[in-house]
FIKOLZA-1660 file (N, C-alpha, C; in steps of 0.1 Angstrom, whole numbers, plus 5000, padded with zeros to 4 digits):
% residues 244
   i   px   py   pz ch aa at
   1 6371 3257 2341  A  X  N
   1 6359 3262 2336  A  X CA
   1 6347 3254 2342  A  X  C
   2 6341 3264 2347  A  X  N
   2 6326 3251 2356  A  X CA
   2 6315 3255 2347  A  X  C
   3 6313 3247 2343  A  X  N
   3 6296 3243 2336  A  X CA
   3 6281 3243 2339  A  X  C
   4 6278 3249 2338  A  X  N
   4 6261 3252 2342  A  X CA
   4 6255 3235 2340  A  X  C
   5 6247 3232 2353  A  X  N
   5 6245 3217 2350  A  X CA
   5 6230 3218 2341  A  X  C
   6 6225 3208 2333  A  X  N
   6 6219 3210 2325  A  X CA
   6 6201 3210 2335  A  X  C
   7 6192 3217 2330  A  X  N
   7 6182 3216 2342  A  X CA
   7 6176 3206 2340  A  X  C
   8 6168 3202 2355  A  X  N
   8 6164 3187 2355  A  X CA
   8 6150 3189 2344  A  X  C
   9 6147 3174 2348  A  X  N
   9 6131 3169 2345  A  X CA
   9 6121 3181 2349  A  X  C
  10 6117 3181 2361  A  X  N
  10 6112 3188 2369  A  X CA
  10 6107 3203 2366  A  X  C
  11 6121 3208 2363  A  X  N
  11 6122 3221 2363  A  X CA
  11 6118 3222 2351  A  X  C
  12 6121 3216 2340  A  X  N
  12 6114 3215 2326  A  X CA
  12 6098 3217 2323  A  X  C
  13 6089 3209 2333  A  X  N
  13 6078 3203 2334  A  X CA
  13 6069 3219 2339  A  X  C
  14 6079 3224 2348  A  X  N
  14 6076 3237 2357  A  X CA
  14 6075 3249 2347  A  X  C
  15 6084 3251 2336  A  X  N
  15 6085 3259 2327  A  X CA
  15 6075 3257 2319  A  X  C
  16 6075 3248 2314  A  X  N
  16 6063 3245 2304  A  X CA
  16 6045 3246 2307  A  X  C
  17 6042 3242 2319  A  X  N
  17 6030 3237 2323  A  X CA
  17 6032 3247 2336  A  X  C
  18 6027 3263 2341  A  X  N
  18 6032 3271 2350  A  X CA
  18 6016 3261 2358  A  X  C
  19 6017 3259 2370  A  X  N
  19 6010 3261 2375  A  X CA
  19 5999 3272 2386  A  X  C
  20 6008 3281 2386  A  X  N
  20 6001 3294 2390  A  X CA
  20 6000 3303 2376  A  X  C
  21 5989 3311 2379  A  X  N
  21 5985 3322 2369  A  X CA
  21 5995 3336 2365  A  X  C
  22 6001 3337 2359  A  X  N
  22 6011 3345 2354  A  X CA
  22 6006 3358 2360  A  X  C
  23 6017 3365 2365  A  X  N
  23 6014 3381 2373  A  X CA
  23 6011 3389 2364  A  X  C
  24 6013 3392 2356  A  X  N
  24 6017 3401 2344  A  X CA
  24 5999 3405 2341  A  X  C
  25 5989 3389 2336  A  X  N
  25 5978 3387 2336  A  X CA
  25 5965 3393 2345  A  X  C
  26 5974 3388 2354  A  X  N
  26 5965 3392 2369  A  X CA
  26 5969 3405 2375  A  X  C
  27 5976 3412 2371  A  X  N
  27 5979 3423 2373  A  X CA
  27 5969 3435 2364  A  X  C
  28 5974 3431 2350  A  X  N
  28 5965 3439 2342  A  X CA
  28 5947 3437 2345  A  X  C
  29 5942 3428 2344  A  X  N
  29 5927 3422 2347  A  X CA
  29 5923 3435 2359  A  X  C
  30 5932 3436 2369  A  X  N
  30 5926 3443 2382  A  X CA
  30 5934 3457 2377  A  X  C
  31 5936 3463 2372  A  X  N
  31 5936 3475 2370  A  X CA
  31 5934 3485 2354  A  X  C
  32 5933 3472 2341  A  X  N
  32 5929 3477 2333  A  X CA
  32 5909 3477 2323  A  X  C
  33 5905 3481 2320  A  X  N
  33 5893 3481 2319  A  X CA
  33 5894 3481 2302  A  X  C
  34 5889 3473 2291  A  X  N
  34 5893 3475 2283  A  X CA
  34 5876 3477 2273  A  X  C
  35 5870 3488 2271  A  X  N
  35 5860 3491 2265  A  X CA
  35 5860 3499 2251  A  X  C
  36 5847 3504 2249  A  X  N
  36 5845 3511 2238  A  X CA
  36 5842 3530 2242  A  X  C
  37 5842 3538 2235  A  X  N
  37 5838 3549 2239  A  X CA
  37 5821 3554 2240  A  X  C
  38 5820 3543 2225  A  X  N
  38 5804 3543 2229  A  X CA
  38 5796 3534 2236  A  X  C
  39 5802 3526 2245  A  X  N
  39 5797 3520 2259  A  X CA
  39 5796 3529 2269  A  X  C
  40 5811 3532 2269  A  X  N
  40 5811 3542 2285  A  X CA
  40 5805 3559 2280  A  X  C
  41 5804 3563 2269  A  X  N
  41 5795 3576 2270  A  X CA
  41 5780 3569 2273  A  X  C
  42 5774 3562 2269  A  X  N
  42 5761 3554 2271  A  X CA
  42 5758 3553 2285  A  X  C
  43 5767 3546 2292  A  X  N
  43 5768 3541 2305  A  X CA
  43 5770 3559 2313  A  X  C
  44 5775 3560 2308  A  X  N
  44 5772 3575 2318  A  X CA
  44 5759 3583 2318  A  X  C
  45 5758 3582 2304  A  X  N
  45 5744 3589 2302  A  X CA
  45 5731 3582 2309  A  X  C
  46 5729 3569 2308  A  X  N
  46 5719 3563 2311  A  X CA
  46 5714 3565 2327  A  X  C
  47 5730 3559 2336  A  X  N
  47 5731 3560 2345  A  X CA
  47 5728 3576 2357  A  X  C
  48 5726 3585 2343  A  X  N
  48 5726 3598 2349  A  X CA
  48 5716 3603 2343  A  X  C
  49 5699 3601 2342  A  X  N
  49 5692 3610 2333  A  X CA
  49 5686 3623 2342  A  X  C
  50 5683 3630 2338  A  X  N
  50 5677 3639 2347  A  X CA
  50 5665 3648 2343  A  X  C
  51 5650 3639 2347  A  X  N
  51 5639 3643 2341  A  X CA
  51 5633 3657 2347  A  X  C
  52 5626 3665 2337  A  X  N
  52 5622 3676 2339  A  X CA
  52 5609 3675 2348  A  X  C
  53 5604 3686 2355  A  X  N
  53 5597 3683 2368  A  X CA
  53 5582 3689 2361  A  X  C
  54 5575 3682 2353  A  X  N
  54 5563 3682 2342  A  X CA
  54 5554 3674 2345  A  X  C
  55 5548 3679 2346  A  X  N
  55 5528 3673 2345  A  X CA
  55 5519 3683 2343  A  X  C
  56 5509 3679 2338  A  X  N
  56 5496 3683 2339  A  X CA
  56 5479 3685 2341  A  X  C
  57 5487 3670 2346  A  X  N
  57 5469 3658 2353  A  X CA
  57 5475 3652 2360  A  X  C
  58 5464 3644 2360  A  X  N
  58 5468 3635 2372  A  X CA
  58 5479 3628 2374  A  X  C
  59 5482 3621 2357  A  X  N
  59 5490 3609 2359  A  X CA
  59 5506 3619 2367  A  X  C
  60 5507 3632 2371  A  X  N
  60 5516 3640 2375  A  X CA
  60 5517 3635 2390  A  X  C
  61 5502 3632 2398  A  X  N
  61 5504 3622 2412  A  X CA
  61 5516 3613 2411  A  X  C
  62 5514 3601 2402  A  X  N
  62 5518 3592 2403  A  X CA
  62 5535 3593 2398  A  X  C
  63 5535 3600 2390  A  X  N
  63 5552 3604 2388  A  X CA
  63 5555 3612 2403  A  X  C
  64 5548 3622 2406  A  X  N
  64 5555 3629 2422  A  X CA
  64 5556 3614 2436  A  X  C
  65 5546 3608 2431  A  X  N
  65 5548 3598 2439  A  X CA
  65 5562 3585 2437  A  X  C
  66 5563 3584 2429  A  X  N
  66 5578 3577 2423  A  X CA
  66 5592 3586 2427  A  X  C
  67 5586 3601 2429  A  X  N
  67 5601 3606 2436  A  X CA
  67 5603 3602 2449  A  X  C
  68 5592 3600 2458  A  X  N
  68 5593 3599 2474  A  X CA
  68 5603 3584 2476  A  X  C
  69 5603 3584 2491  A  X  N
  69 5608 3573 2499  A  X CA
  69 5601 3560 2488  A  X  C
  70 5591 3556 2494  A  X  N
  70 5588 3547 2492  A  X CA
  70 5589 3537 2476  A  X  C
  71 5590 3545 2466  A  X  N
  71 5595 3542 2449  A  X CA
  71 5608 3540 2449  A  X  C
  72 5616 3558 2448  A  X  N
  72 5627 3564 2451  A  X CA
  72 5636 3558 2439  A  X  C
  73 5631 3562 2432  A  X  N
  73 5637 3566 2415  A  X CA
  73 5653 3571 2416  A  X  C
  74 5658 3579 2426  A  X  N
  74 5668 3580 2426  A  X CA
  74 5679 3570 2426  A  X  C
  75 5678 3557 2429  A  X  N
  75 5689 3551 2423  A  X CA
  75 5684 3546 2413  A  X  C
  76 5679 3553 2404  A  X  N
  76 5684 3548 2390  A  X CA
  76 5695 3557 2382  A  X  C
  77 5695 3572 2396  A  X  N
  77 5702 3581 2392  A  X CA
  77 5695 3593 2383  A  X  C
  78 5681 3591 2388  A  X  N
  78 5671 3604 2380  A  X CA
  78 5674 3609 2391  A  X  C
  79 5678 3624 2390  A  X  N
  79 5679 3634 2393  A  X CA
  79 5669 3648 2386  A  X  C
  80 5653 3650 2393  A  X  N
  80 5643 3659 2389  A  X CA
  80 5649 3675 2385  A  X  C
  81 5649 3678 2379  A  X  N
  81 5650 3698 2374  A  X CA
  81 5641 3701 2372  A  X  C
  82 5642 3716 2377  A  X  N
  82 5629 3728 2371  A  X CA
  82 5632 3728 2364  A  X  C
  83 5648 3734 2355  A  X  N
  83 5650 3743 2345  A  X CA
  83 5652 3731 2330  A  X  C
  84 5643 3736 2322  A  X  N
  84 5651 3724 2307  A  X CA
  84 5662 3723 2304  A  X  C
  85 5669 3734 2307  A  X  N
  85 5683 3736 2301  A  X CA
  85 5694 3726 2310  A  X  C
  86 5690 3721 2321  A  X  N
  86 5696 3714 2330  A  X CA
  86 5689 3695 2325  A  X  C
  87 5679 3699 2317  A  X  N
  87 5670 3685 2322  A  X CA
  87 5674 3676 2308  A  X  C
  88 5675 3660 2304  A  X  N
  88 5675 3651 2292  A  X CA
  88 5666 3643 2288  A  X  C
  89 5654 3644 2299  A  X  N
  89 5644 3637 2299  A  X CA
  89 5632 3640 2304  A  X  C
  90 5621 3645 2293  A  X  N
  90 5607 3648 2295  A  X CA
  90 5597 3639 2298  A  X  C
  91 5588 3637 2309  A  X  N
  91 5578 3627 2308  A  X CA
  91 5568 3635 2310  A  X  C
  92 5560 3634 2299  A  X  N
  92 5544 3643 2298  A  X CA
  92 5531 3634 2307  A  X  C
  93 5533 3637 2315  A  X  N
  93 5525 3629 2325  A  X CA
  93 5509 3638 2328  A  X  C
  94 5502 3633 2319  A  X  N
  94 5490 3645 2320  A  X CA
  94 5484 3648 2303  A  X  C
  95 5468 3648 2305  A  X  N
  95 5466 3656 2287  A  X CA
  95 5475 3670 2285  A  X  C
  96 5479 3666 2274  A  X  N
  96 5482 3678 2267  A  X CA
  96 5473 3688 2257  A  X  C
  97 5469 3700 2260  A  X  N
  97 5459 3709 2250  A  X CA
  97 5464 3713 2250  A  X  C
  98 5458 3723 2233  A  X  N
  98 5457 3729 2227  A  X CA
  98 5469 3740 2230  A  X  C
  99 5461 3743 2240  A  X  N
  99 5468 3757 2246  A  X CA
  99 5486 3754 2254  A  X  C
 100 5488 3741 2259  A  X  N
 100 5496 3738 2263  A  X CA
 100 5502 3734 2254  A  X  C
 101 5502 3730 2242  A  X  N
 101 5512 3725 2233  A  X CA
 101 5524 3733 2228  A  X  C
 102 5524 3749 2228  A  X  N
 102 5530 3754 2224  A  X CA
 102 5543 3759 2232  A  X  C
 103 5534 3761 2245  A  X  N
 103 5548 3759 2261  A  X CA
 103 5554 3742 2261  A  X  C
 104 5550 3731 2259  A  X  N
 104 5555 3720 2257  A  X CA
 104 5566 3717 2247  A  X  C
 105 5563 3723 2236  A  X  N
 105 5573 3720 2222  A  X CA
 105 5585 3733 2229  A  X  C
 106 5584 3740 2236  A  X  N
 106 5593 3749 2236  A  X CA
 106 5603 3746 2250  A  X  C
 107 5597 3737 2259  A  X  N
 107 5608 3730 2270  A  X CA
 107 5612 3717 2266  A  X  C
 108 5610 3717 2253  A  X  N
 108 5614 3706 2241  A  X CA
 108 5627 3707 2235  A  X  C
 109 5627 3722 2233  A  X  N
 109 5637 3727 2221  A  X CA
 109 5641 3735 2232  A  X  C
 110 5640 3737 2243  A  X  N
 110 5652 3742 2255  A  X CA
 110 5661 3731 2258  A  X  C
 111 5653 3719 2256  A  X  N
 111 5664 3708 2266  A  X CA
 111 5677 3703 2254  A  X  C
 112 5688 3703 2262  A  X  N
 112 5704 3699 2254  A  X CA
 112 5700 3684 2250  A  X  C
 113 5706 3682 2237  A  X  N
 113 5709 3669 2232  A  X CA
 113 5716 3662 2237  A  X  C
 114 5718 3648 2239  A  X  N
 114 5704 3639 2236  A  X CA
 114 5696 3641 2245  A  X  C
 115 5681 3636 2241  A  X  N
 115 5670 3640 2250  A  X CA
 115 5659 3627 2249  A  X  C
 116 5653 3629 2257  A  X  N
 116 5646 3620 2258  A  X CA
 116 5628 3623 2260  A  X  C
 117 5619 3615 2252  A  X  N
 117 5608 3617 2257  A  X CA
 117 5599 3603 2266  A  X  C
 118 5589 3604 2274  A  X  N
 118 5581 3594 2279  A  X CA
 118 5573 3600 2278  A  X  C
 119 5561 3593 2271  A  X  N
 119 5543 3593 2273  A  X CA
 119 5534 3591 2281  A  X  C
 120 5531 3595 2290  A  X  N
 120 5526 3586 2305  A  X CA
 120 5512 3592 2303  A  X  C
 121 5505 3581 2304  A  X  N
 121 5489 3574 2306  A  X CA
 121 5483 3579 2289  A  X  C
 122 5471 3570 2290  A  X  N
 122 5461 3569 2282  A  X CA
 122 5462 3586 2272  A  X  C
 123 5457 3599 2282  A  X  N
 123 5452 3612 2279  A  X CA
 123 5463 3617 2270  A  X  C
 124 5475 3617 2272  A  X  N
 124 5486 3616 2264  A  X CA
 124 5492 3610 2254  A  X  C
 125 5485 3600 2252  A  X  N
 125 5492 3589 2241  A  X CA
 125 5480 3590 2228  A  X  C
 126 5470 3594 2235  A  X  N
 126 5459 3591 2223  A  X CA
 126 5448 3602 2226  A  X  C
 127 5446 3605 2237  A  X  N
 127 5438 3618 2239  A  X CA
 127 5426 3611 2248  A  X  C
 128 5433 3601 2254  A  X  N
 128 5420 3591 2265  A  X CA
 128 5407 3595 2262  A  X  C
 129 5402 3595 2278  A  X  N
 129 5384 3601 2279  A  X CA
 129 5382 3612 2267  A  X  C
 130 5393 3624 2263  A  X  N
 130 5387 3631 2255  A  X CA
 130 5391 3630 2242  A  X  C
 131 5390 3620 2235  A  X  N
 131 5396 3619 2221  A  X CA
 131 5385 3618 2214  A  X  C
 132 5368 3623 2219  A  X  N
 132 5359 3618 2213  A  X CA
 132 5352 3631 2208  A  X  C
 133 5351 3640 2223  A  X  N
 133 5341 3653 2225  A  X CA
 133 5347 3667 2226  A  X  C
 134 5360 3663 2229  A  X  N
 134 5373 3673 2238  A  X CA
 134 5376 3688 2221  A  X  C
 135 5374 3696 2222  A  X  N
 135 5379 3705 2210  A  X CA
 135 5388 3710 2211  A  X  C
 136 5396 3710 2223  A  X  N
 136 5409 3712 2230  A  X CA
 136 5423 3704 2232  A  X  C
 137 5416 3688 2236  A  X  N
 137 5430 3681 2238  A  X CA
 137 5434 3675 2223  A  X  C
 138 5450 3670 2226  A  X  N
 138 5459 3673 2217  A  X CA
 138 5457 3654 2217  A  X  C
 139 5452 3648 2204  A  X  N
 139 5452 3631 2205  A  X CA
 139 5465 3629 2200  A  X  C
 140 5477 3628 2210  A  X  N
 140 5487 3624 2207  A  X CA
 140 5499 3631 2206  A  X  C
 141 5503 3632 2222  A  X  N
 141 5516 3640 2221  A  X CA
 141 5530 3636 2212  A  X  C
 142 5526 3625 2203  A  X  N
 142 5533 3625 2193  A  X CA
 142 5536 3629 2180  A  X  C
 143 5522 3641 2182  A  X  N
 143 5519 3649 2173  A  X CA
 143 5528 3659 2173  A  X  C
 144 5539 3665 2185  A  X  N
 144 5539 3678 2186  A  X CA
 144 5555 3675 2189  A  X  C
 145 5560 3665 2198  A  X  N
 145 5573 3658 2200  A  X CA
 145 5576 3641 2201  A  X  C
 146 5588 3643 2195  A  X  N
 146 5590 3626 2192  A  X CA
 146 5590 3617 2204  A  X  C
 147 5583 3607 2204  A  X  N
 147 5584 3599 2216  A  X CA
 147 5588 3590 2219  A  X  C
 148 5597 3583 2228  A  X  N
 148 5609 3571 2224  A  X CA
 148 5605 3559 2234  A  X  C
 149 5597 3559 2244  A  X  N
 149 5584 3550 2254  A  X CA
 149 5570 3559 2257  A  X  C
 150 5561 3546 2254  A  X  N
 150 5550 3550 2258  A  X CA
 150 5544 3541 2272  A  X  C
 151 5540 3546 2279  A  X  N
 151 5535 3539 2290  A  X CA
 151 5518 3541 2291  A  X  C
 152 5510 3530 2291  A  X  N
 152 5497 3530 2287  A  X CA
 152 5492 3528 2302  A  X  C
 153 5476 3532 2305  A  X  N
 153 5471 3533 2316  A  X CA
 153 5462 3550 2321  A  X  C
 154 5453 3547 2330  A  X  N
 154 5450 3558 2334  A  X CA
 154 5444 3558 2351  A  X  C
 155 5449 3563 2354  A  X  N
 155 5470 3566 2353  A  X CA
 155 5478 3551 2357  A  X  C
 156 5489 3554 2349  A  X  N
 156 5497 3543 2353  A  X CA
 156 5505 3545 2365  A  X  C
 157 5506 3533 2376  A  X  N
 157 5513 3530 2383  A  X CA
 157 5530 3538 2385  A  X  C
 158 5535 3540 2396  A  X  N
 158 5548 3546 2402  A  X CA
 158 5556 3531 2390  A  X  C
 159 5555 3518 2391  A  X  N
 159 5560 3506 2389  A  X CA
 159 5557 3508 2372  A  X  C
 160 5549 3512 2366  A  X  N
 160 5548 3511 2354  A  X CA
 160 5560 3524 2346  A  X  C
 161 5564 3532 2351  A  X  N
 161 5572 3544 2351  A  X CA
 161 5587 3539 2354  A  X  C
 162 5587 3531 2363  A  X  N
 162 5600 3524 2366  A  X CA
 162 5603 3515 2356  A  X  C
 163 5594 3508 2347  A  X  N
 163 5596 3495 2338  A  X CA
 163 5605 3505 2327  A  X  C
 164 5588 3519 2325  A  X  N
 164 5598 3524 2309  A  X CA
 164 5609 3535 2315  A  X  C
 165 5616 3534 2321  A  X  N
 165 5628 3541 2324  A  X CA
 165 5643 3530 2325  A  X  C
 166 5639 3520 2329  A  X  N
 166 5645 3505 2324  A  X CA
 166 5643 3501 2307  A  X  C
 167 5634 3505 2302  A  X  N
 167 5634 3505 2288  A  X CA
 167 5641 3516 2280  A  X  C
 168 5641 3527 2285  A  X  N
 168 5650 3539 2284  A  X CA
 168 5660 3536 2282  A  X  C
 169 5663 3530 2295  A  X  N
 169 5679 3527 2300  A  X CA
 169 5686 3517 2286  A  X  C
 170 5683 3510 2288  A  X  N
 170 5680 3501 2273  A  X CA
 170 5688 3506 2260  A  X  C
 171 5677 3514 2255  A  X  N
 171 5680 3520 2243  A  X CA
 171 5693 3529 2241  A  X  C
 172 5695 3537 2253  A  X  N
 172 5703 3545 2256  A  X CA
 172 5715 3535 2251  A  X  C
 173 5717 3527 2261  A  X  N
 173 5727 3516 2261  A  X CA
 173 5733 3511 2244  A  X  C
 174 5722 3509 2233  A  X  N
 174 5727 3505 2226  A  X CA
 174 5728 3519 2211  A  X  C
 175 5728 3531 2216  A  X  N
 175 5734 3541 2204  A  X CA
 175 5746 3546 2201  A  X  C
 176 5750 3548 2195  A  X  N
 176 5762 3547 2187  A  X CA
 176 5766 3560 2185  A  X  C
 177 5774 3569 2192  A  X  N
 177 5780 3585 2187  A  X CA
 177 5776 3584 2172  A  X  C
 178 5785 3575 2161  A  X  N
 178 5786 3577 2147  A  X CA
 178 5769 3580 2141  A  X  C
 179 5765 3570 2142  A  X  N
 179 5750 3570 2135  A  X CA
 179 5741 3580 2144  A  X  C
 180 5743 3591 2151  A  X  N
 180 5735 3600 2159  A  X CA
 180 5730 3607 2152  A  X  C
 181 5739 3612 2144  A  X  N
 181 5727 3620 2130  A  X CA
 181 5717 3613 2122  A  X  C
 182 5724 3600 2116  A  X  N
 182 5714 3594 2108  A  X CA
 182 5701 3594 2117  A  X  C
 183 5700 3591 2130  A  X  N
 183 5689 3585 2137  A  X CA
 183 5685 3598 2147  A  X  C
 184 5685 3613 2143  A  X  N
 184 5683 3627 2148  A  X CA
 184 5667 3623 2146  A  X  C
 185 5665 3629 2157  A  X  N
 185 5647 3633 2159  A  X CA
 185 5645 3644 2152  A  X  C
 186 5637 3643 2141  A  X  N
 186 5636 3656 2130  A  X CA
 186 5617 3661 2131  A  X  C
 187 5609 3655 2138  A  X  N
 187 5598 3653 2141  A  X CA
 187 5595 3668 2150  A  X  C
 188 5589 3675 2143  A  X  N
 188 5591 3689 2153  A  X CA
 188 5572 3695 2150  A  X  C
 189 5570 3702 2160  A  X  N
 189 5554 3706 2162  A  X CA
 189 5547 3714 2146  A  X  C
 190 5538 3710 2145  A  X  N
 190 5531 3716 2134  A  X CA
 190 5514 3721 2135  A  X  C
 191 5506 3730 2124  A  X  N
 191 5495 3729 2126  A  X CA
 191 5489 3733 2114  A  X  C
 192 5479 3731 2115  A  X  N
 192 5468 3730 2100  A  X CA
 192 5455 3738 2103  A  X  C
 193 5454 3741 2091  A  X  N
 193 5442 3755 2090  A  X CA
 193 5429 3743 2093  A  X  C
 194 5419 3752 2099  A  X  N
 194 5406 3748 2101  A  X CA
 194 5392 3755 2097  A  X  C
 195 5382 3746 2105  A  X  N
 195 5374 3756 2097  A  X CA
 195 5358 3763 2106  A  X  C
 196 5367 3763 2117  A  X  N
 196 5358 3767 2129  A  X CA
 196 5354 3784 2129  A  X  C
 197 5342 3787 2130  A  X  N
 197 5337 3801 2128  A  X CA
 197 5339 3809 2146  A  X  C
 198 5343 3822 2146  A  X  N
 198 5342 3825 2158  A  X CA
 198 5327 3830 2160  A  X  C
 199 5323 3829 2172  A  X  N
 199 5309 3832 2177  A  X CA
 199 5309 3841 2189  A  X  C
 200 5302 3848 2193  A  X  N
 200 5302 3862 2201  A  X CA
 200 5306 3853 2214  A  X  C
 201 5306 3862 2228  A  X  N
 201 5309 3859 2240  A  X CA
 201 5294 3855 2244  A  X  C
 202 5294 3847 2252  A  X  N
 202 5280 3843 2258  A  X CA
 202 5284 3851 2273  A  X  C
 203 5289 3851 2276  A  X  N
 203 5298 3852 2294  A  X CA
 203 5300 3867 2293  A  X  C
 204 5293 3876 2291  A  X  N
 204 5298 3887 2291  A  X CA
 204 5294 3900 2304  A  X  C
 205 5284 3890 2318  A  X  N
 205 5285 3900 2328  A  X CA
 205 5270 3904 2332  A  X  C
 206 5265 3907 2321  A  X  N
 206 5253 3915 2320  A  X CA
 206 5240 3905 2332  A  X  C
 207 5242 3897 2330  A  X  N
 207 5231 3886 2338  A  X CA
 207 5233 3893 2354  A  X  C
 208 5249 3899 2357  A  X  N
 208 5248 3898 2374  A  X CA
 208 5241 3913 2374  A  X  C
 209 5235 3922 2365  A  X  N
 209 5230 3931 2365  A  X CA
 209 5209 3929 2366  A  X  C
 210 5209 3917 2364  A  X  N
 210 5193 3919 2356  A  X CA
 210 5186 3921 2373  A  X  C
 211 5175 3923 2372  A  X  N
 211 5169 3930 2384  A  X CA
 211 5161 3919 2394  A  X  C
 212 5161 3906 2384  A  X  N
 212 5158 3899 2396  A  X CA
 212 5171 3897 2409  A  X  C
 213 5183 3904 2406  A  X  N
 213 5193 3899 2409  A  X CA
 213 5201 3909 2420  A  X  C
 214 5195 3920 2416  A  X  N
 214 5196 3931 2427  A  X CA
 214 5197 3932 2442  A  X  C
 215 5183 3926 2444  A  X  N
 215 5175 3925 2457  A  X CA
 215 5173 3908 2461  A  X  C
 216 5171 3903 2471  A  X  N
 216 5165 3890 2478  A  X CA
 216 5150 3888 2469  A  X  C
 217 5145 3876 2469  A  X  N
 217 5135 3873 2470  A  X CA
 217 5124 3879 2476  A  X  C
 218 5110 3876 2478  A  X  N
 218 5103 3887 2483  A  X CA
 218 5102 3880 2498  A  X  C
 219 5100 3864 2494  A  X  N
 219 5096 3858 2504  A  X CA
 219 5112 3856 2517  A  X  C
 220 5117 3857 2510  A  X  N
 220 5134 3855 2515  A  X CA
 220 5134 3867 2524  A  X  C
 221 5130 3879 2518  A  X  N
 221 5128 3890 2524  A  X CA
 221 5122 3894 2536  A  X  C
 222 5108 3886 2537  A  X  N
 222 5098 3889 2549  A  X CA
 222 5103 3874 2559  A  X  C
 223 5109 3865 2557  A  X  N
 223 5111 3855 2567  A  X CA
 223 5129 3860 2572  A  X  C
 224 5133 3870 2567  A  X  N
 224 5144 3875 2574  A  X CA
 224 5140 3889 2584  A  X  C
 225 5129 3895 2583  A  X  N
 225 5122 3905 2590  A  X CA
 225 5131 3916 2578  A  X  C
 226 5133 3918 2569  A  X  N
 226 5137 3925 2561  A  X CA
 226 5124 3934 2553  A  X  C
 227 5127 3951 2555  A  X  N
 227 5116 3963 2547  A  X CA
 227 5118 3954 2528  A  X  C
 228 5104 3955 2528  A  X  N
 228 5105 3954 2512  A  X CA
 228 5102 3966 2504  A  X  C
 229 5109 3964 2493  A  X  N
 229 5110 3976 2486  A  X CA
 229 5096 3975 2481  A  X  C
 230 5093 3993 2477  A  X  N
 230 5075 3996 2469  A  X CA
 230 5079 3984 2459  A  X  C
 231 5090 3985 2449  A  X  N
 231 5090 3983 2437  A  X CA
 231 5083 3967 2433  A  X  C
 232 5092 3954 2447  A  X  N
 232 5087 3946 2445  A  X CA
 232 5074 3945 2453  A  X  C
 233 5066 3953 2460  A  X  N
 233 5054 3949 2464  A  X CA
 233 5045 3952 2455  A  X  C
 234 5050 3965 2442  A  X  N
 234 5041 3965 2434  A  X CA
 234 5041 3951 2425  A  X  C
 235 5051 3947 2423  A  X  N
 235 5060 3936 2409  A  X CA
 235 5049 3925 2420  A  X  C
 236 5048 3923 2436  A  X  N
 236 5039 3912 2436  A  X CA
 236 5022 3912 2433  A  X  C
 237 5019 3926 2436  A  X  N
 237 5005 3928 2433  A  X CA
 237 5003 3927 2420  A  X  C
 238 5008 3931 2409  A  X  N
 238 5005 3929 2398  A  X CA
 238 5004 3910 2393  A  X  C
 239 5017 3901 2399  A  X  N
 239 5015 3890 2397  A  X CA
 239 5002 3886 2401  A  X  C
 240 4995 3891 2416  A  X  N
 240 4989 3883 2422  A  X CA
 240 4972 3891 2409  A  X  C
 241 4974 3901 2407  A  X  N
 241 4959 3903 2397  A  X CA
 241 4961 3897 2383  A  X  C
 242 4972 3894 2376  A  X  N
 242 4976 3885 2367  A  X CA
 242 4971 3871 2367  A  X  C
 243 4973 3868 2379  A  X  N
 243 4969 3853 2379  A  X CA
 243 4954 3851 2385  A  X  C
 244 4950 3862 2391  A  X  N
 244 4932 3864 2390  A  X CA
 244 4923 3864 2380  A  X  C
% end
C-alpha cells in the first residue's frame, strides 16, 4: 500500500495565500455586466434623444446652427425629426403666440412617451421684448406645456443648448420606470375668457380706390412729358383761384 506523502510547507502557503487572481473572477468581470433595468432603459434613452425640428424666431438660428459641423450635437446622439410621432424631445426655440399655441400643444400630444421639453431664450420663457405691449405672445411656454430646462438668453448660444441637453441627460439618468406615473406631466394647455371688444376692419381696400390714387401727380405728370387729364387741370385751376 503506497501512501500519498503529506503536502509540504510550501504548497500549503500556495493554497492558502493564491497569488494570482482566480480565473473564475476574471473571467466573469470581462464578460458579465451586472446592472439595473432602470439604468440601462435610462442609458438608452438618454443616449438616444431625438429632437423635433421646431422654431419660430430667431433663437431657431442658433439651434440650426448646433446641428452643423462645427457644434455637431450628433454625438450626443440627437438625432433631428420632422414628424412628432418619431420625435422625444421638443425645444421651442422662438416666441410662442397666440395663434401658434394651439399647433404647439398639439406636436406635444403627438410625441410618444417619455418626452421631453426645452425652453430656449428669453421670448419663450417669459415673453422677452414682448411681455409688456405684445396682445399676442404667449408669457410663458409653460403656460401651455410642461417644461423640464429652461435656457435663458436672447438668443442663447449653440454652447448654452449643449449645457441643457447635458442637463437633460442628467435627469433622464436618474428616473425610475416604478415612480413614472407618480411624477406624469399632467400640466396640459388651457384658456380663459376675456374681455376684449371686436372692432371693424380698418384694412379694408377702399384707400387703393380714392382718386388721388388713380392717376400720377400733376407735376409727376408734366416732368415725364405725360397728357394731363381735363379733370386734373381743372382740380389744379380751381386750387390755384382758391388760394387767390
Amino acid at each position: 500500500m503506497v501512501m500519498n506523502p503529506s503536502p509540504s510547507k510550501d504548497t500549503l502557503q500556495q493554497l492558502l495565500n493564491p497569488i494570482g487572481r482566480p480565473e473564475v473572477t476574471t473571467d466573469l468581470s470581462e464578460n458579465v455586466i451586472l446592472t439595473t433595468v432602470d439604468d440601462l432603459y435610462n442609458w438608452a434613452r438618454l443616449s438616444s434623444l431625438w429632437p423635433l425640428l421646431y422654431g419660430t424666431a430667431c433663437c431657431f438660428i442658433e439651434f440650426a446652427a448646433l446641428i452643423g459641423s462645427r457644434f455637431d450635437f450628433d454625438r450626443f446622439g440627437l438625432l433631428p425629426r420632422c414628424s412628432p410621432r418619431q420625435a422625444d424631445l421638443i425645444i421651442t426655440a422662438g416666441t410662442i403666440t397666440m395663434k401658434m399655441a394651439p399647433a404647439l400643444v398639439r406636436l406635444y400630444e403627438q410625441m410618444p412617451e417619455p418626452k421631453y421639453v426645452i425652453a430656449m431664450g428669453a421670448c419663450t420663457i417669459t415673453g422677452g421684448m414682448f411681455s409688456m405691449d405684445s396682445p399676442s405672445a404667449v408669457r410663458g411656454v409653460d403656460k401651455l406645456i410642461p417644461v423640464d430646462v429652461y435656457i435663458p438668453g436672447c438668443p442663447p448660444r449653440p454652447e448654452a443648448i449643449i449645457d441643457a441637453i447635458i442637463k437633460l441627460r442628467k435627469k433622464i439618468s436618474n428616473e425610475s420606470l416604478a415612480e413614472r406615473g407618480e411624477v406624469a406631466q399632467t400640466h396640459r394647455y388651457y384658456t380663459t375668457s376675456h374681455n376684449m371688444l371686436s372692432v371693424p376692419l380698418i384694412h379694408d381696400g377702399k384707400y387703393l380706390q380714392r382718386s388721388e390714387r388713380q392717376a400720377p401727380p400733376k407735376e409727376l405728370m408734366e416732368a415725364m412729358g405725360m397728357p394731363i387729364p381735363a379733370a386734373l387741370e381743372q382740380q389744379a385751376q380751381k386750387e390755384e383761384v382758391d388760394r387767390g
